[in-house]
N, C-alpha and C positions, 0 to 999 in steps of 0.2 A: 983169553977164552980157554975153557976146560973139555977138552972133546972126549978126557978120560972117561969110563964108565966107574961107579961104585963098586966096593966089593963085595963079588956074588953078584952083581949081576949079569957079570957073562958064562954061560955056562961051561961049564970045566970041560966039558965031552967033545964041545962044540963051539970053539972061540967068534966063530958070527953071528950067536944066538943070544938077543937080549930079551933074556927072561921076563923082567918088569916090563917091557913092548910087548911084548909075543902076548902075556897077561891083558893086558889093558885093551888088546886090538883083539883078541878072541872073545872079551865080554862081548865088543864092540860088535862082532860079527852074530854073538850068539843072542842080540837082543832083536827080537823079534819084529817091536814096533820100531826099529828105523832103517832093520836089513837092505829093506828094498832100496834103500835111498844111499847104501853104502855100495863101493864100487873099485873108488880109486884113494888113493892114498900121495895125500899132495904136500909135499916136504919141500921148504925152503932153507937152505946153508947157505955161508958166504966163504967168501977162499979161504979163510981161517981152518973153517973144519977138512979133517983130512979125507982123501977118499978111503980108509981104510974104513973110519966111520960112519960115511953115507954110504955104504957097501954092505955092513952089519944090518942097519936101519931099515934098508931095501930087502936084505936074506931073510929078517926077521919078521917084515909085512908080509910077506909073500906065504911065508910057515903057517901064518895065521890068518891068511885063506883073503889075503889083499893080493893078488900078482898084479893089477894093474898100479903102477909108481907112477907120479910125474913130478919132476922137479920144477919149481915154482923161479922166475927169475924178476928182476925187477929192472924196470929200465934206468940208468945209472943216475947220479948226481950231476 
């Protein structure tokens, strides 16, 4: 598994910030007919991804106007 980011998409100014997220989730917020029904921002990882990266994920929902996160788990095999 690849938990790298492309490049350019993390902002140079600001190593927590992914750009194409922070894009994607402030359409999200600025679209009028499903605002209401947006809120939370429900993200599932498995131990593979690091927490440096659901750390980015989480700084970068929140920039763009998600602060409520939850992390989504599954009960095991």
């Amino acid at each position: 598994k690849n938990s790298e980011f492309e490049s350019g998409a993390i902002d140079p100014d600001d190593r927590n910030f992914i750009k194409p997220l922070f894009t994607a989730l402030q359409k999200l917020n600025e679209n009028k007919d499903i605002k209401d029904k947006l809120g939370k921002v429900l993200f599932q990882a498995d131990q593979d991804i690091p927490y440096a990266t659901l750390r980015k994920v989480m700084y970068t929902a929140s920039m763009a106007g998600f602060p409520n996160l939850k992390l989504v788990t599954l009960a095991g095999n």
